[in-house]
C-alpha positions in Angstrom: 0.0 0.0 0.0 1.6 3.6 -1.0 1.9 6.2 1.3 1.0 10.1 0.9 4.1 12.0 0.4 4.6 14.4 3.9 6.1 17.5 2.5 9.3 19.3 5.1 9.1 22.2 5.0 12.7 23.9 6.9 12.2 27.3 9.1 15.3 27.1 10.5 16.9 29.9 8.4 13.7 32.5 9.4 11.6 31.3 12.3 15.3 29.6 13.4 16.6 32.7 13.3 14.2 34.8 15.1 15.7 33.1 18.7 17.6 36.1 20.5 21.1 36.3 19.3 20.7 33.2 16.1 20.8 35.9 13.8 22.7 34.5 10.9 24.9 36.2 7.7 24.3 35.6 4.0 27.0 32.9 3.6 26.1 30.8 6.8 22.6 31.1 5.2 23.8 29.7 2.0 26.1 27.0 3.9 23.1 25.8 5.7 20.8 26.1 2.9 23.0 23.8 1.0 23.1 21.2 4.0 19.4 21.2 4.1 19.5 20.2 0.0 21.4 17.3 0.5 19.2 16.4 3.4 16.5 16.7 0.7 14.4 19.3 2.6 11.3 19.9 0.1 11.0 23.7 1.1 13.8 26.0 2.6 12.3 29.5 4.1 14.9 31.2 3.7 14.3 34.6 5.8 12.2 37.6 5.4 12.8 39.6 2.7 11.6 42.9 3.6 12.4 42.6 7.2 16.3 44.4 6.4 18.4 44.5 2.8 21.1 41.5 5.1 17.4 39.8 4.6 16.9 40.5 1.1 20.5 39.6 0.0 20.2 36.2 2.2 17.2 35.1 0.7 18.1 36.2 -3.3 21.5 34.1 -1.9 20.2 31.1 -0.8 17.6 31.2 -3.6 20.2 31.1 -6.0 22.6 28.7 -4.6 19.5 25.9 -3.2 19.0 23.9 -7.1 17.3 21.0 -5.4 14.9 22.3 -3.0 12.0 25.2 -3.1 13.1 27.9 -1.8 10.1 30.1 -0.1 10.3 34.0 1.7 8.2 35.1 4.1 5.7 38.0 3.6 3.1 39.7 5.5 -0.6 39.9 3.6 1.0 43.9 2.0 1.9 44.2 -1.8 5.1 45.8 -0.8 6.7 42.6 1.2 4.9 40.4 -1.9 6.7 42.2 -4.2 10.1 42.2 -2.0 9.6 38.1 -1.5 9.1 38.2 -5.1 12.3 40.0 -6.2 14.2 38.1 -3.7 13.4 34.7 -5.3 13.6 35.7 -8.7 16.6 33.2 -9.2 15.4 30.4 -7.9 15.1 27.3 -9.7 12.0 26.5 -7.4 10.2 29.3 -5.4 7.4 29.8 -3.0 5.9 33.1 -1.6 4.6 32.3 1.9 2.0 35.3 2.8 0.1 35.2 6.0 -2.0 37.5 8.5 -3.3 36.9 12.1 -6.6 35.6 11.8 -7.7 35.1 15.7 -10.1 37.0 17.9 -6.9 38.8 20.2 -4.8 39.7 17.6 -7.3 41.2 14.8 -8.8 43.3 17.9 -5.4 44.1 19.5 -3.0 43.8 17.0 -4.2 44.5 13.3 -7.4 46.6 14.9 -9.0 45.0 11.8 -12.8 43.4 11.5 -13.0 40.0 10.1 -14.5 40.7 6.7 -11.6 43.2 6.4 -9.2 40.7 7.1 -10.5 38.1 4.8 -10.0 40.8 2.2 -6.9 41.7 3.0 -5.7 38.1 2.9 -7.6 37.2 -0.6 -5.6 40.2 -2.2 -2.3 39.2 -0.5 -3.0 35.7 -2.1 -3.8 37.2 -5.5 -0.6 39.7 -5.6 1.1 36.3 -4.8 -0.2 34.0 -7.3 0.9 36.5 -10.1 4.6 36.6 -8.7 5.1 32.8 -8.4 3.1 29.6 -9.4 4.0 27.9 -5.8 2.2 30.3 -2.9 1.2 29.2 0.4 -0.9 31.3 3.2 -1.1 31.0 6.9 -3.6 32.0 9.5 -1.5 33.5 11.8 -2.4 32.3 15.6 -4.2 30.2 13.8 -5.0 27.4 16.8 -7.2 30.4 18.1 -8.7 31.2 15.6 -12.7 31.0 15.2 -13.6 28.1 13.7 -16.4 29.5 11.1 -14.2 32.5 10.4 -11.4 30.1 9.7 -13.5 28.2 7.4 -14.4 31.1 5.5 -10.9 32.4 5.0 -9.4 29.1 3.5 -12.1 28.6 1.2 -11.7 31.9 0.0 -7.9 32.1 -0.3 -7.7 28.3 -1.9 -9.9 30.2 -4.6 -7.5 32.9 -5.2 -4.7 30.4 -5.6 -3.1 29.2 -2.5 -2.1 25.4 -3.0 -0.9 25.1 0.8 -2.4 26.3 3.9 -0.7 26.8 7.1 -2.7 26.5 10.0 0.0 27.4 13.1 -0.3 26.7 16.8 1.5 30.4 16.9 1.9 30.0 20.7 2.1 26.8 21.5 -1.2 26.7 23.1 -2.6 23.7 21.3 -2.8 19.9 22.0 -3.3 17.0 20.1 -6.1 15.7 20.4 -7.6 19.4 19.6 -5.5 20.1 17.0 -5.5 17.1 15.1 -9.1 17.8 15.1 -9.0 21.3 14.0 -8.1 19.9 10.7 -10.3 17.3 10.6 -12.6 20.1 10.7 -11.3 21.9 8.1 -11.6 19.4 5.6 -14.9 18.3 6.4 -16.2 22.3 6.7 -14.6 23.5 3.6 -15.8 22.4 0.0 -12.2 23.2 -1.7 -9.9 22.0 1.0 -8.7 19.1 -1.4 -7.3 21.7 -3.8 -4.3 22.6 -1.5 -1.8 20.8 0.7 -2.6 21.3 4.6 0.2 22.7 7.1 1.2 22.7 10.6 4.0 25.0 11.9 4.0 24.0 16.0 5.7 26.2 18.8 7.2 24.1 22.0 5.7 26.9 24.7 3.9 24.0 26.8 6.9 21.2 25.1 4.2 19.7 22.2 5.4 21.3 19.0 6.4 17.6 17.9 3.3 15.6 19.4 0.8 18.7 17.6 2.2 17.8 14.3 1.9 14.6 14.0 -1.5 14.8 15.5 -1.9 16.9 12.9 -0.1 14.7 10.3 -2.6 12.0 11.3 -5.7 13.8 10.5 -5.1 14.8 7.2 -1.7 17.4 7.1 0.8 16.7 4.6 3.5 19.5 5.2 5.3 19.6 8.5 6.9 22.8 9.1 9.9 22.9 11.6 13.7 23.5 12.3 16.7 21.8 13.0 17.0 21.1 16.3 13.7 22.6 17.6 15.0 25.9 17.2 12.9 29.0 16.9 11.3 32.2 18.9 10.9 31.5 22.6 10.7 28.0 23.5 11.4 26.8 19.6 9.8 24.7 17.0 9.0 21.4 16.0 12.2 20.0 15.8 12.8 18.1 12.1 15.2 15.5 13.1 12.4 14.4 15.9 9.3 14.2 13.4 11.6 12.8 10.4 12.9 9.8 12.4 9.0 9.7 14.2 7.5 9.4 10.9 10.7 6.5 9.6 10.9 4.6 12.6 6.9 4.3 13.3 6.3 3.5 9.6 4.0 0.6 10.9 1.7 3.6 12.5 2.4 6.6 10.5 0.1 6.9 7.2 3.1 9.4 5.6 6.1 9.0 4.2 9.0 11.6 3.3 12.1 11.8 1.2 14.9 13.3 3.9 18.4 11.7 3.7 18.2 11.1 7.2 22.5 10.5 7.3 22.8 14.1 7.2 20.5 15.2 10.4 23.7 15.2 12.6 25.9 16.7 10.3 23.3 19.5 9.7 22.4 19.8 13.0 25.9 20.2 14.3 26.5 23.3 11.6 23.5 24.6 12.8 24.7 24.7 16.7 27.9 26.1 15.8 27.1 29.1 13.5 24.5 29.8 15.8 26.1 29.5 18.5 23.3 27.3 20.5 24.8 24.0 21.4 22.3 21.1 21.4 21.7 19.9 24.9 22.7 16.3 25.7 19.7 14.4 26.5 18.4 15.8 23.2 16.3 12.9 21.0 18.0 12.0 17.8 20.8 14.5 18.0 21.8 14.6 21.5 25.4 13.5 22.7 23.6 10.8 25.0 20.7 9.9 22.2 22.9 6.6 21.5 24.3 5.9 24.6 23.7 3.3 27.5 25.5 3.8 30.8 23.0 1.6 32.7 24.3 -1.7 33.2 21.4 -4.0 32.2 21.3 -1.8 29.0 24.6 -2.3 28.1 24.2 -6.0 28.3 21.1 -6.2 26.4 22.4 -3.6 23.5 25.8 -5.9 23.2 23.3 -9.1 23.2 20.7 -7.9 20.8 20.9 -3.9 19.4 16.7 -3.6 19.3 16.7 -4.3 23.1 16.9 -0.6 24.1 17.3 1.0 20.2 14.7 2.1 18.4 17.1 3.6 15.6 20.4 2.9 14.6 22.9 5.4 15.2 24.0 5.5 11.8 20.9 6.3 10.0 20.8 9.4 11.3 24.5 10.2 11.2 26.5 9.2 14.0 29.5 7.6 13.7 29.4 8.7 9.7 31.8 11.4 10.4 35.0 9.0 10.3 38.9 10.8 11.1 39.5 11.5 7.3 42.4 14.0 7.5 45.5 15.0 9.8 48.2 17.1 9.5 49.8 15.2 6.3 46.7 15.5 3.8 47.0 17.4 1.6 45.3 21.0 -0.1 42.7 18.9 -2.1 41.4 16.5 0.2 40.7 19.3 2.2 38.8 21.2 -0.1 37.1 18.0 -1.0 36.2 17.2 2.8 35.1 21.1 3.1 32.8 20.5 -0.1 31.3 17.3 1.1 30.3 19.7 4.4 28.7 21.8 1.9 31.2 24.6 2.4 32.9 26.3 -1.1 35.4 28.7 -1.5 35.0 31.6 -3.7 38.8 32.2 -4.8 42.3 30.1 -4.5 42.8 32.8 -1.5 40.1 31.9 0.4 40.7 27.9 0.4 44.7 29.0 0.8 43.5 30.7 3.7 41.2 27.5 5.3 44.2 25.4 4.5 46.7 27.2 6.5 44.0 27.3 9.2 43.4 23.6 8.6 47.7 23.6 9.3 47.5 25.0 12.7 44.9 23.3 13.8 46.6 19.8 12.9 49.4 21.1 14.5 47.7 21.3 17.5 45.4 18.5 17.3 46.4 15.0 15.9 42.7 13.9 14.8 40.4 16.4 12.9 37.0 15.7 12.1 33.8 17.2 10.7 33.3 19.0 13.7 36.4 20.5 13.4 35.9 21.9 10.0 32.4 22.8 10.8 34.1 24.9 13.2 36.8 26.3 11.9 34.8 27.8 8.8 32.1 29.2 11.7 35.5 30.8 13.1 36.3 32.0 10.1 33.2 33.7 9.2 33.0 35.1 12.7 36.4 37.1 12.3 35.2 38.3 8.6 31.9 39.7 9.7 31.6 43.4 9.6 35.2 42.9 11.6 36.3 46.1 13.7 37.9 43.8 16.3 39.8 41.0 15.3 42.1 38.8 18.2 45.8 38.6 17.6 47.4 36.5 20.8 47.3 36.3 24.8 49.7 35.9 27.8 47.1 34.6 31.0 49.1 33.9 34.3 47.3 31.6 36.8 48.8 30.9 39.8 46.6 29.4 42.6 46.4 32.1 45.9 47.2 35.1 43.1 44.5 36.8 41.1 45.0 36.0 37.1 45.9 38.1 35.1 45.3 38.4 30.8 47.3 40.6 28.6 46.1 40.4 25.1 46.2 42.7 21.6 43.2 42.4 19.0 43.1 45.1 16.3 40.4 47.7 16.1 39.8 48.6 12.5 43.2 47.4 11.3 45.2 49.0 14.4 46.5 46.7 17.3 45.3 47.6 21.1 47.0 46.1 24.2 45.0 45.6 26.9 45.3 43.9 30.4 43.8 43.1 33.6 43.1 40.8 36.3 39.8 39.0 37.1 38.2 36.2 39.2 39.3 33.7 36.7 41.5 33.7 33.3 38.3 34.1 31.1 36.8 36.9 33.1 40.5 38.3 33.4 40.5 38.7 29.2 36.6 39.9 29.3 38.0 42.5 31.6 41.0 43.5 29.8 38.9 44.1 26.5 36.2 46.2 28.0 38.9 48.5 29.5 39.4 49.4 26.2 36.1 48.8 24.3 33.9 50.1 27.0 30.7 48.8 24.8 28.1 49.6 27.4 26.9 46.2 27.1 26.0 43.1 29.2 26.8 39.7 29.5 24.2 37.2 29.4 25.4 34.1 28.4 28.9 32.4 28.7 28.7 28.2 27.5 31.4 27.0 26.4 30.7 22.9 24.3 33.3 20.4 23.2 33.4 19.9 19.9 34.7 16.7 19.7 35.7 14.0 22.4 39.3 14.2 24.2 41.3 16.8 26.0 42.7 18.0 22.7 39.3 18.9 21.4 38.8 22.2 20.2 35.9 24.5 22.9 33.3 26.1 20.9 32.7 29.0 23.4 29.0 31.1 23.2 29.5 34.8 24.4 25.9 36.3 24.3 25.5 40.0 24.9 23.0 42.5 25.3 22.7 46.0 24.7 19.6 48.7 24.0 17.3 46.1 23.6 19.5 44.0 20.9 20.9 40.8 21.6 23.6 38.8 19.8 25.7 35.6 20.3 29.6 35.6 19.6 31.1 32.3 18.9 34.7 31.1 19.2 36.3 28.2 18.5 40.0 26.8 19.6 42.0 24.4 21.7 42.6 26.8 24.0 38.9 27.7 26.1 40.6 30.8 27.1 41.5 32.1 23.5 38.3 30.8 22.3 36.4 33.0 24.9 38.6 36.0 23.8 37.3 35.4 20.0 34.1 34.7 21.2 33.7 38.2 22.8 35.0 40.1 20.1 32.9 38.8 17.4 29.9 39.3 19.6 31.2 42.9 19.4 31.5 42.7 16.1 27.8 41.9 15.5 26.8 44.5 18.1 28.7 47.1 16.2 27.0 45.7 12.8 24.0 46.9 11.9 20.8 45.7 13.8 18.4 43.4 12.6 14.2 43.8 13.0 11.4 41.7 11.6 8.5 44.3 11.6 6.4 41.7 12.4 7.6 38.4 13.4 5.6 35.3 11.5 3.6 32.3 12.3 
């Protein structure tokens, strides 16, 4: 018996991106973009392109660069951010305008301060502008798990007749659950005469921790796109996460009515470049991509796994991944086995300076490390790109004396615009030491609200991916920094997050489903 095709549809590059501090550039856009290709991810929303011209440029980038996959922009229900998500994806080889407008009681009274009826206009033109931009255009009922049931009726019909060929019916807030909103749809295609003309969506926030059980509620009353992110993340408490409904959906196939076409040996891969050019690690006990999703430490698990695999695993480790990313390179291989390794990570170089430049890096970090792996490359192109965004500061070297009984002390130079500063002082500890020293100098005015610091790999040699976040007039961003040294990884780590403070700010003027 055939199954219906489930369509994945990726957010992480816009809803993703809309957690405080994940903003992203255009080339770690692209980067991921091209990840989520060779996953086979059906639809990539790529950003918002009116939201800032860093938008725009992102999603024209990705647009052009993503051959595989349809690439789709965000746009409120107003000709001019149709027409900007139009221009945007003018390039692609497959596009998709996603249009939406808040359709429940609270936010047309509070919000919009629109009636229904003007609403339903609005969103019938939005759909219409669309459809004469792209072929492919999908709408959603913003808040749409709250939305009046008759009203909500009366809007899909009416925008499935201008054209929509997928509806997106979000749990905006995560205030749904499953038994209710797998019903809510059930409702919709028994209340609405055209509903079998478009494709039915769910796009799931985790505020009460169901994202993942309201889609596939959903999926099993009638949805066939699933919108969510890699590794659950997105605005407050995140999305549905896609390795988590992918492997539900493969594993389950005995239960689920659905199938989809994800190359599931690329969810850890993908969601490991994801963690590291955002700079949010992925917690532990995380399903699927977790460090302890594979592993037993219980005794009588141990023995069972060793006796028969399917005791205590569901999944094997490799399917999704693990294990795949095998030590492929040290300090004697050579220029094009790198480049080959970067392109296989779905990183490119745009001139023979710029690879010369990841190979020397590549150098050092052998030099220092016997065993480099995916991880490693992930990381040093994320450290990379940090030091080449919008750089004003840029770290040069260190000198940190810890003696126990004394205070440490840092002395460090980092450039400003091109010109080297020396700075110094002493702190509570060696990293607070070198936060210390640069401030004396920067004085930025901001605050620090986040210090993490994650292993990349396993070993005391392993390089520390350290997260700086920061916070000042209301904007907040998230430095990363990556080396075997914590200490000089903290020190890149606040400087590019002064770097992206420094950069120009980033607003959605109104932030999505």
């Amino acid at each position: 018996m055939s199954k219906d095709k489930l369509v994945i549809f990726d957010t992480t590059l816009r809803d993703g991106e809309q957690s405080p501090g994940a903003s992203m550039t255009k080339d770690e856009k692209v980067r991921i973009g091209k990840m989520l290709e060779k996953m086979r991810v059906d639809v990539i929303e790529a950003g918002f392109a009116i939201a800032s011209p860093g938008d725009f440029e992102a999603v024209k980038a990705v647009a052009e660069a993503v051959k595989e996959s349809t690439v789709c922009s965000l746009a409120r229900a107003v000709r001019p951010d149709i027409e900007r998500a139009g221009e945007a994806l003018k390039n692609a080889n497959s596009g998709r305008i996603h249009t939406f407008i808040a359709t429940s009681p609270i936010h047309m009274k509070y919000k919009l301060q629109m009636e229904p009826d003007q609403v339903l206009a609005q969103a019938v033109e939005a759909v219409k502008i669309a459809r004469n931009l792209s072929e492919d255009v999908e709408f959603s009922l913003e808040d749409g798990s709250r939305t009046e049931p008759e009203f909500m009726y009366r809007i899909i019909e009416a925008v499935i007749a201008a054209g929509a060929s997928t509806i997106n019916i979000p749990d905006t807030v995560g205030y749904g659950t499953p038994e209710e909103y797998g019903a809510l749809f059930k409702n919709v295609m028994n209340n609405v005469p055209n509903a079998d003309k478009a494709i039915l969506s769910t796009h799931c926030h985790n505020d009460l921790g169901l994202a993942v059980a309201n889609s596939l509620a959903a999926v099993m009353n009638g949805v066939r796109q699933v919108e969510c992110t890699i590794n659950g993340l997105g605005e407050r408490a995140g999305n549905a996460s896609l390795e988590e409904i992918v492997m539900a959906v493969q594993t389950r196939k005995d239960f689920y009515p659905v199938e989809t076409t994800i190359d599931t040996r690329h969810i850890v891969p993908t969601s490991r470049l994801v963690a590291s050019v955002t700079g949010f690690p992925v917690q532990p006990n995380k399903a699927i991509v977790g460090a302890n999703a594979f592993a037993h430490e219980s005794g009588i698990h141990q023995d069972g796994v060793l006796k028969h695999r399917e005791t205590y695993e569901i999944m094997k480790a490799e399917d999704v991944g693990w294990n795949a990313n095998k030590l492929v390179l040290g300090k004697h291989s050579g220029r094009a086995a790198v480049r080959a390794r970067f392109e296989e990570l779905g990183v490119t170089f745009d001139s023979p300076e710029a690879l010369n430049d990841a190979f020397k890096r590549f150098k050092d970090l052998a030099d220092k490390k016997h065993e480099i792996f995916d991880e490693d490359l992930q990381a040093l192109v994320s450290d990379v790109k940090a030091e080449n965004c919008d750089e004003i500061y840029r770290f040069v070297g260190m000198e940190v004396n810890c003696k126990t009984g004394q205070k440490p002390k840092a002395e460090l130079t980092f450039t400003r615009l091109g010109q080297n500063v020396s700075a110094s002082s002493e702190g509570s500890g060696p990293v607070d030491a070198v936060f210390k020293a640069i401030e004396k100098e920067v004085s930025s005015q901001s605050t620090l609200e986040l210090y993490s610091v994650n292993a990349i790999t396993a070993g005391t040699e392993a390089q520390g991916e350290v997260t700086v976040r920061l916070a000042r007039n209301g904007e907040i961003v998230n430095g990363v920094g990556a080396d075997t040294d914590v200490v000089a990884a903290s020190a890149k780590a606040y400087l590019h997050a002064l770097n992206l403070l420094e950069s120009e700010g980033r607003a959605h003027p109104q932030r999505g489903v």
